[in-house]
Residue frames as qw, qx, qy, qz and C-alpha x, y, z in Angstrom:
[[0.957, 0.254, -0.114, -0.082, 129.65, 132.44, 142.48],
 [0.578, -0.591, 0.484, 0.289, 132.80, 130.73, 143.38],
 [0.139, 0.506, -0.740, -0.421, 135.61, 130.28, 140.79],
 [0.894, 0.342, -0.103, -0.270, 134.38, 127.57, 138.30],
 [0.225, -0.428, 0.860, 0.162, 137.03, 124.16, 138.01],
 [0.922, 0.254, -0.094, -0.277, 135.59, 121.82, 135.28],
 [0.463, -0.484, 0.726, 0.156, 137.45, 118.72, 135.72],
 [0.065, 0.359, -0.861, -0.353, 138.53, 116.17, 132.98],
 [0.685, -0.108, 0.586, -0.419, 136.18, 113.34, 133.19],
 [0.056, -0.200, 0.869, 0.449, 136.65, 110.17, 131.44],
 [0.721, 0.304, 0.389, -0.487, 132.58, 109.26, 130.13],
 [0.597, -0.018, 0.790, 0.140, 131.79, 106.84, 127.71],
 [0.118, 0.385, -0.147, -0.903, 132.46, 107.35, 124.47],
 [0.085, 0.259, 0.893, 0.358, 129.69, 105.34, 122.68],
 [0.087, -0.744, -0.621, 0.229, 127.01, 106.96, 124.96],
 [0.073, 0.644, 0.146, -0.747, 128.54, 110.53, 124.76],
 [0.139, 0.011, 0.815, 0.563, 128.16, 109.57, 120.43],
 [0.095, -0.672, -0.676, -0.288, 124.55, 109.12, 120.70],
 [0.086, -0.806, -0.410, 0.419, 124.02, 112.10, 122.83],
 [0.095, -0.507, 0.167, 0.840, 125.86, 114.36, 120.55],
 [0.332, 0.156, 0.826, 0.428, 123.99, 112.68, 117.40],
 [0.402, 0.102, 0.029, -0.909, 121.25, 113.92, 115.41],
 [0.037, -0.216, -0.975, 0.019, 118.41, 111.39, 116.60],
 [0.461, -0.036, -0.158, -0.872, 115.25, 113.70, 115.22],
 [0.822, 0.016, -0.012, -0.570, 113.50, 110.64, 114.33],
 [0.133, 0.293, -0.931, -0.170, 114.29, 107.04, 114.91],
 [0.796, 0.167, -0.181, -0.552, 112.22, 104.79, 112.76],
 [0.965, 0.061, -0.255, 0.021, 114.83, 101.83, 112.98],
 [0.792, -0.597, -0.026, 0.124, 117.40, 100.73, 115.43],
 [0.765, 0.482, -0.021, 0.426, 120.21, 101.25, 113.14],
 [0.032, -0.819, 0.150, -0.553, 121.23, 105.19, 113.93],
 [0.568, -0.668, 0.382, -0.291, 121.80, 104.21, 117.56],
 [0.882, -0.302, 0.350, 0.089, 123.49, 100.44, 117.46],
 [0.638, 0.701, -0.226, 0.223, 125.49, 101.29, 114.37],
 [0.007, 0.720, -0.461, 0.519, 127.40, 103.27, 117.34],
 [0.813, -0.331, 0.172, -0.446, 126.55, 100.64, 120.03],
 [0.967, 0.238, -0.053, -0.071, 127.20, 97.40, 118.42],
 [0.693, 0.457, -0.477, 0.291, 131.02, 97.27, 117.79],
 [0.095, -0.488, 0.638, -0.588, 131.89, 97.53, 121.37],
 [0.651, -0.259, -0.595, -0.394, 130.41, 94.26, 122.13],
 [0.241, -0.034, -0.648, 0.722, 131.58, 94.34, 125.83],
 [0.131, 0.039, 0.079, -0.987, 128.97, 97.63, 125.80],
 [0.599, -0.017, -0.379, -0.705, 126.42, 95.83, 124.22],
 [0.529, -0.226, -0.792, 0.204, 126.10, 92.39, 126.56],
 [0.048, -0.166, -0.510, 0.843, 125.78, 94.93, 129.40],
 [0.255, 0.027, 0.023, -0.966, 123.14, 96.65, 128.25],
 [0.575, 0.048, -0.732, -0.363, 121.50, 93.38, 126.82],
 [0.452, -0.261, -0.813, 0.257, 121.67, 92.17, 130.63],
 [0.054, -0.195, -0.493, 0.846, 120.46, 95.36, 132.08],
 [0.378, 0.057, -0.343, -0.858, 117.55, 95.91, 129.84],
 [0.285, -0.060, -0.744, -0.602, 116.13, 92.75, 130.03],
 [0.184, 0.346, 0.721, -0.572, 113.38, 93.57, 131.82],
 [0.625, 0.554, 0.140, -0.532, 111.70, 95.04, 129.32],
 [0.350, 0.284, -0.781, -0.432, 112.76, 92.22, 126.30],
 [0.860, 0.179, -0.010, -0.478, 109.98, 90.38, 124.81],
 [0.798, 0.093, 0.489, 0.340, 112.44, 87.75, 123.21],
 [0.528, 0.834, 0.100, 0.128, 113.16, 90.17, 120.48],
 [0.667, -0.132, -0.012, 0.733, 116.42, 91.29, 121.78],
 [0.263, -0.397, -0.114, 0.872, 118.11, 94.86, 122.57],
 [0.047, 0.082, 0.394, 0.914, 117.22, 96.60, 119.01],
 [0.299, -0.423, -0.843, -0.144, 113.31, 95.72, 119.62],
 [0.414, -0.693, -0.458, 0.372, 113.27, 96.94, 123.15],
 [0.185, -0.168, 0.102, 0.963, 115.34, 100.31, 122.64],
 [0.183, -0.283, -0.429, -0.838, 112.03, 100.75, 119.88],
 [0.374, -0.535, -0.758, 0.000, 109.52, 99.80, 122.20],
 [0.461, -0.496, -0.327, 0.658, 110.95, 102.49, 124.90],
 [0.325, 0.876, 0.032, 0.355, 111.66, 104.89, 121.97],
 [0.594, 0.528, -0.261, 0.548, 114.87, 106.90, 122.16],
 [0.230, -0.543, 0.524, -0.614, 114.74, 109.58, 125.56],
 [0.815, -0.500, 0.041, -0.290, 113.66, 106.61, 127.35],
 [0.868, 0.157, -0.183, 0.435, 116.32, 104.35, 126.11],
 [0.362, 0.692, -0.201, 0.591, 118.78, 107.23, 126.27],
 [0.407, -0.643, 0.225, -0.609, 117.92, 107.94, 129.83],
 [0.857, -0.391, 0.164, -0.292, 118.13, 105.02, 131.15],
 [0.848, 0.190, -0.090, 0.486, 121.21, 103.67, 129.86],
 [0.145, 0.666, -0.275, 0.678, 122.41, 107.26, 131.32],
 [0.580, -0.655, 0.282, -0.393, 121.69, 105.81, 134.83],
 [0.986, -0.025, -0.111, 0.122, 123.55, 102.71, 134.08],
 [0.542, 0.428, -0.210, 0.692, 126.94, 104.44, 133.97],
 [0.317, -0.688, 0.269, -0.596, 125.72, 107.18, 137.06],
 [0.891, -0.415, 0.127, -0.132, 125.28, 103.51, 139.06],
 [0.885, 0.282, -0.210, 0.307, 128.33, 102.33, 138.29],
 [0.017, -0.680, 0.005, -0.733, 129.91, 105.14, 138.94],
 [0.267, -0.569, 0.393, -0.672, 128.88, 105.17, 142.45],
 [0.907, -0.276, 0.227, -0.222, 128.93, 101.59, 143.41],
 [0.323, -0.448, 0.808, 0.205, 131.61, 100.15, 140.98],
 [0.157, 0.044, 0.833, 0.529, 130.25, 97.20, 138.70],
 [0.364, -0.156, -0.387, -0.833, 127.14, 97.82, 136.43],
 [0.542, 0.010, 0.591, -0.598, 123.53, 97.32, 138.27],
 [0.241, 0.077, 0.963, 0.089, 121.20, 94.92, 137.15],
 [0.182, 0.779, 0.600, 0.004, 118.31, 97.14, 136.16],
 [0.280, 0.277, -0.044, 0.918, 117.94, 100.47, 135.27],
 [0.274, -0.696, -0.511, 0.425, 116.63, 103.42, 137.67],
 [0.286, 0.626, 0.318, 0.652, 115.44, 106.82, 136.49],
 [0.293, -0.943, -0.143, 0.063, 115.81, 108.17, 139.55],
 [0.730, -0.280, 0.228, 0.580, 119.46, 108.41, 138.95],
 [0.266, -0.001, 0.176, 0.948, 119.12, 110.81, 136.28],
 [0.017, -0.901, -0.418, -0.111, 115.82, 113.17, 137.22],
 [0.260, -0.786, -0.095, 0.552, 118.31, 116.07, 137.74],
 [0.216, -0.016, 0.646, 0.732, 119.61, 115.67, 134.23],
 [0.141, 0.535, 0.701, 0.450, 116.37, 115.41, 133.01],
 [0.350, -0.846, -0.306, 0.260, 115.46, 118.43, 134.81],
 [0.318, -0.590, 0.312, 0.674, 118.12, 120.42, 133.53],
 [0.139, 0.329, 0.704, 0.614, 117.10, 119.57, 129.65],
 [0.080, -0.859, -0.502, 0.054, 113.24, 121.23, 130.93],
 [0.174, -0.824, -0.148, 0.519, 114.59, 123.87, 131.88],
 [0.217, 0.626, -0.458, -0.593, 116.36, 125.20, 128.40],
 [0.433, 0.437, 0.760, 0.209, 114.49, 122.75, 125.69],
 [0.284, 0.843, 0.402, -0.216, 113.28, 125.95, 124.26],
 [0.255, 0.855, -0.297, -0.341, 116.74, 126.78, 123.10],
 [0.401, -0.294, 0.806, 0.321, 118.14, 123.54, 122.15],
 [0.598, 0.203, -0.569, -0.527, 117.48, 122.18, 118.36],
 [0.968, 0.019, 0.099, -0.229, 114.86, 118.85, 118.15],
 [0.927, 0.313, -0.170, 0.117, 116.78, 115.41, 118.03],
 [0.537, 0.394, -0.612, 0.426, 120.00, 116.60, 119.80],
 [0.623, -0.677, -0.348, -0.181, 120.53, 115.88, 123.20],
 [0.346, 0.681, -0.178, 0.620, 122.83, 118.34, 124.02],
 [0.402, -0.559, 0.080, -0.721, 121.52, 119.36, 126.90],
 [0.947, -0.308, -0.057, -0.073, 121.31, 116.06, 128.39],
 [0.779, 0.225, -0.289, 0.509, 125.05, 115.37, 127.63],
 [0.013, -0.676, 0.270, -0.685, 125.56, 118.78, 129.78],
 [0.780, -0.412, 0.101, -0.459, 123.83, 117.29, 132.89],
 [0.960, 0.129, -0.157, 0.193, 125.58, 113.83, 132.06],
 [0.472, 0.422, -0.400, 0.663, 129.20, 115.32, 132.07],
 [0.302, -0.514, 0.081, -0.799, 127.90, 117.74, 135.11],
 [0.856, -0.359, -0.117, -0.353, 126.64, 114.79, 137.11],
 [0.841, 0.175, -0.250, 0.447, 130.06, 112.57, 136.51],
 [0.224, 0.642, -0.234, 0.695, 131.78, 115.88, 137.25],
 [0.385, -0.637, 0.254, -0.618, 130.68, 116.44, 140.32],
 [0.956, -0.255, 0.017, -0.144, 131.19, 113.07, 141.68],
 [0.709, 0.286, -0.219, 0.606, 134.75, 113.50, 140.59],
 [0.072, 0.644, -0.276, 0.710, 135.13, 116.72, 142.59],
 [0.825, -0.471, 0.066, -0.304, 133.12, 115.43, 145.72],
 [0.962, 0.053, -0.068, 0.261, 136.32, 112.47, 145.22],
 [0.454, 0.579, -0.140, 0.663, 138.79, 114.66, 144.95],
 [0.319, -0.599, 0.021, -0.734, 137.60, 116.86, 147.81],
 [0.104, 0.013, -0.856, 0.506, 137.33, 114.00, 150.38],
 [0.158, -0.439, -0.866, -0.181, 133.85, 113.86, 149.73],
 [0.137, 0.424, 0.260, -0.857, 132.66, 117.38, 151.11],
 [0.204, 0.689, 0.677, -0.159, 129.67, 118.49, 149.32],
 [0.080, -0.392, 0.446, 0.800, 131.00, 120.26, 146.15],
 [0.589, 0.509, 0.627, 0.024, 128.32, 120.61, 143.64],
 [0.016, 0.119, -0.328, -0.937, 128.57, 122.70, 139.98],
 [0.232, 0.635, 0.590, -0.441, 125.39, 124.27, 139.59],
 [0.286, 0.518, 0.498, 0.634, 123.64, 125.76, 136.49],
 [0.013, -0.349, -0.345, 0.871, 122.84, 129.60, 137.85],
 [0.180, 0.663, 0.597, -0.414, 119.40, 131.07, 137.32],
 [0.227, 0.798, 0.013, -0.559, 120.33, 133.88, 135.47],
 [0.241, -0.241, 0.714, 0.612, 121.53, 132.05, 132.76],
 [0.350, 0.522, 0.731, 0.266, 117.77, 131.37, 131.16],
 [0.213, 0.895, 0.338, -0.201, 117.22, 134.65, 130.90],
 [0.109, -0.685, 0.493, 0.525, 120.46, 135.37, 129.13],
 [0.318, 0.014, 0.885, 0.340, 119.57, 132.93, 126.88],
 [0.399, 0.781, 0.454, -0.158, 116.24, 134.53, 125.45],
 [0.290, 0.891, 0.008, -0.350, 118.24, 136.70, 124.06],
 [0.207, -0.277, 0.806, 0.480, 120.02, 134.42, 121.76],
 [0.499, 0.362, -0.324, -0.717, 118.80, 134.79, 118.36],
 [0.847, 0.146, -0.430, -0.276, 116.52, 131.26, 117.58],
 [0.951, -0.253, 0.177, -0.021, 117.46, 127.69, 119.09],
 [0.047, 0.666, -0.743, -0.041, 121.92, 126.67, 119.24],
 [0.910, 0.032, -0.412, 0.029, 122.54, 122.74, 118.09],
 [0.553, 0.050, -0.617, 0.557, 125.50, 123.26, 121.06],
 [0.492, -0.735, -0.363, -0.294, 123.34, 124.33, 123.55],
 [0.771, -0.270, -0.155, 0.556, 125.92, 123.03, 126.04],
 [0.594, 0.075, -0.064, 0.798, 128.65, 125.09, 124.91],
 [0.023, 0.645, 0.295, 0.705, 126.68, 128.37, 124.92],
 [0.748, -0.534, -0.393, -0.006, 125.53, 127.13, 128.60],
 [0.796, -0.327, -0.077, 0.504, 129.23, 127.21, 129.66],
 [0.368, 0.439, 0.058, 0.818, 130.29, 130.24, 127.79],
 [0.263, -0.744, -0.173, -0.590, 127.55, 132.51, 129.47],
 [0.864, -0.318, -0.358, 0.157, 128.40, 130.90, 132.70],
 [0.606, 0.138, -0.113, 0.775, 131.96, 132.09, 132.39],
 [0.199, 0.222, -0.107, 0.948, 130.87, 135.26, 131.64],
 [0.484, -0.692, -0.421, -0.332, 128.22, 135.75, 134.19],
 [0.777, -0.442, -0.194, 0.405, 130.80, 135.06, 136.87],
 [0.581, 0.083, 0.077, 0.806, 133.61, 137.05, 135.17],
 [0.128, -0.263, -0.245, -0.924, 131.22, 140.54, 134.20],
 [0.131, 0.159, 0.703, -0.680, 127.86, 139.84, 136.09],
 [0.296, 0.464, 0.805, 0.221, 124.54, 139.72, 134.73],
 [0.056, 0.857, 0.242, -0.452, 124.00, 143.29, 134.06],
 [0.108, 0.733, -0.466, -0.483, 126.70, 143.96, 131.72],
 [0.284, 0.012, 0.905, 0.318, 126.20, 140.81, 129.75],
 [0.227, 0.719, 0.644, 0.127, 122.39, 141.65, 129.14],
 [0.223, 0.847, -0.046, -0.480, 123.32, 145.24, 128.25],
 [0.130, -0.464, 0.658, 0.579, 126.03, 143.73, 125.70],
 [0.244, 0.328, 0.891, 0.198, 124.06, 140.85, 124.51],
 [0.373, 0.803, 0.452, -0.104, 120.79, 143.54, 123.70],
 [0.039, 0.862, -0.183, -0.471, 123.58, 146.13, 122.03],
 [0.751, 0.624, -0.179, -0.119, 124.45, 143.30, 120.07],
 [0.218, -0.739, 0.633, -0.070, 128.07, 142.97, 121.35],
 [0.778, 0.327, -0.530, -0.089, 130.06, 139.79, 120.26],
 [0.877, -0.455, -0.148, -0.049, 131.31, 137.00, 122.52],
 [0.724, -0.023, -0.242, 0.646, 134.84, 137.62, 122.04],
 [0.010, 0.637, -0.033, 0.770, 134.11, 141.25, 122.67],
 [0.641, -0.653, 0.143, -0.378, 132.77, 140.41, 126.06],
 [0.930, -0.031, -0.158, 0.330, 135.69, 137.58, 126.77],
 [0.553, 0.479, -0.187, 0.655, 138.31, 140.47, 126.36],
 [0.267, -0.739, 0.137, -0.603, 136.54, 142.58, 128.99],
 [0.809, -0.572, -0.136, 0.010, 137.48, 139.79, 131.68],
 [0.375, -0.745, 0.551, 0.035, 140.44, 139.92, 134.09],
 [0.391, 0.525, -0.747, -0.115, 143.09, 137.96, 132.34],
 [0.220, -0.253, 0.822, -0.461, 142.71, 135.31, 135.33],
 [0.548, 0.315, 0.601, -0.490, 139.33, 134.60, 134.39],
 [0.557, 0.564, -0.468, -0.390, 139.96, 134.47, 130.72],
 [0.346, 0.352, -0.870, -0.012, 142.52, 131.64, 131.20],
 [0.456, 0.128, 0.660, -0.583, 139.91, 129.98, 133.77],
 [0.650, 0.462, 0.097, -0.596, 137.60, 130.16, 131.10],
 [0.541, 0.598, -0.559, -0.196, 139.94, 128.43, 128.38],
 [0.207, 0.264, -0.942, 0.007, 140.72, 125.44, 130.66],
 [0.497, 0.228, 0.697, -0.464, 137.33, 124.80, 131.77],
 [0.651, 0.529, -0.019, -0.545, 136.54, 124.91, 128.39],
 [0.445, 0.523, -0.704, -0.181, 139.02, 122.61, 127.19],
 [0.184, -0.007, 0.902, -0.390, 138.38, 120.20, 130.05],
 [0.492, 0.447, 0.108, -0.739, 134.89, 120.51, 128.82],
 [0.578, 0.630, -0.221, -0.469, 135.71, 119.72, 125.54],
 [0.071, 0.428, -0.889, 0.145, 138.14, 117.05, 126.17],
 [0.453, 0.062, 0.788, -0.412, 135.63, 115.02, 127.87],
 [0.667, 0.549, 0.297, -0.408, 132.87, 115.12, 125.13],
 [0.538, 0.095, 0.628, 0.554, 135.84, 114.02, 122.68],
 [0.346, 0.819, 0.423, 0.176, 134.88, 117.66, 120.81],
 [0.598, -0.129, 0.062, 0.789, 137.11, 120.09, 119.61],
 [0.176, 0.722, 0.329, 0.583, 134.97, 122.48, 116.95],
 [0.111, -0.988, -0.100, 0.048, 134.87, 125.39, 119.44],
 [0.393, -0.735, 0.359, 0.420, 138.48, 125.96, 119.45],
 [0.414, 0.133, 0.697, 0.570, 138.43, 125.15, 115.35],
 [0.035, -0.557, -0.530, -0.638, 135.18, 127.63, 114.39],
 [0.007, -0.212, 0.012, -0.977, 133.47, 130.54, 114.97],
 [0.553, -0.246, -0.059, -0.794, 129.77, 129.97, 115.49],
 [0.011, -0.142, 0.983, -0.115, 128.54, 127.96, 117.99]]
């Protein structure tokens, strides 16, 4: 695995709101345009990209019609198109985010119902990499989720509301320690800062600004404020 660089990325922060939300059940439009609404700039867009599917009922209507991962998803390809053309498209296109969604499949089994953690990973992750590709002079720079991470995940105890952050931790220390000596710590029980300490200083501080770059983006401090994630 080559050295990890999470860059900054600036993402939107209404959208990364609802992805970090708990949206178990929505019965009424509220929960989602509460966060929506005051940014009325945010909300005309969406109002003009949606309305293929508006009856006359307007945005709040159609979101219910679609129900939430559809909405959710598809307003996540409105920003990926931008993104890579400049001004917002005119429809939305779910091929734009089938690698996100595709990344949620693949660890749903440890994320809690209703958050969409997991998406927001992908999201950032997508952006990300379009920033590095930019950066890079457009070579063919991709961050990749590695394989051995689902199986380092079974052995976390039950389903993590920060899915994400767990994602990125193991990551680290897959790279830093390898996947042998994580799954011997992780079945002996062995805490995360206990494995953190065992990396090469180099890769510690790696770790701590990809994590803060990370965290920066998603407008989320708590891991560097608490203990459990």
């Amino acid at each position: 695995m080559k050295k990890l660089h999470l860059p900054h990325v600036i993402l939107p922060s209404e959208y990364v709101s609802l992805l970090k939300a708990n949206l178990t059940v929505v019965s009424n439009p509220s929960p989602v345009f509460d966060i929506i609404r005051p940014n009325q700039a945010l909300y005309m867009t969406l109002e003009n990209v949606f309305k293929e599917f508006d009856d006359g009922r307007g945005l709040e209507k159609t979101m219910m019609a679609l129900g939430w991962p559809n909405f959710r998803e598809r307003m996540g390809s409105i920003f990926i198109y931008k993104k890579i053309h400049g001004p917002y498209p005119l429809s939305t296109s779910m091929e734009l985010v089938e690698e996100i969604k595709e990344l949620e499949q693949r660890f749903v089994n440890h994320s809690v119902h209703g958050y969409s953690r997991l998406f927001l990973l992908g999201f950032y992750l997508k952006m990300a990499n379009f920033q590095i590709q930019h950066r890079e002079n457009n070579q063919f720079l991709e961050i990749k989720i590695p394989e051995e991470i689902g199986p380092l995940l079974k052995l976390s105890q039950g389903r993590s509301e920060k899915v994400d952050w767990l994602i990125l931790i193991l990551m680290h220390f897959l790279h830093g320690l390898g996947d042998k000596m994580i799954m011997n710590a992780l079945v002996a029980g062995k805490k995360f800062q206990e494995l953190y300490e065992l990396m090469p200083e180099d890769l510690r501080k790696t770790m701590l600004d990809n994590l803060l770059a990370y965290g920066a983006s998603i407008h989320e401090p708590d891991i560097f404020l608490y203990d459990k994630i």
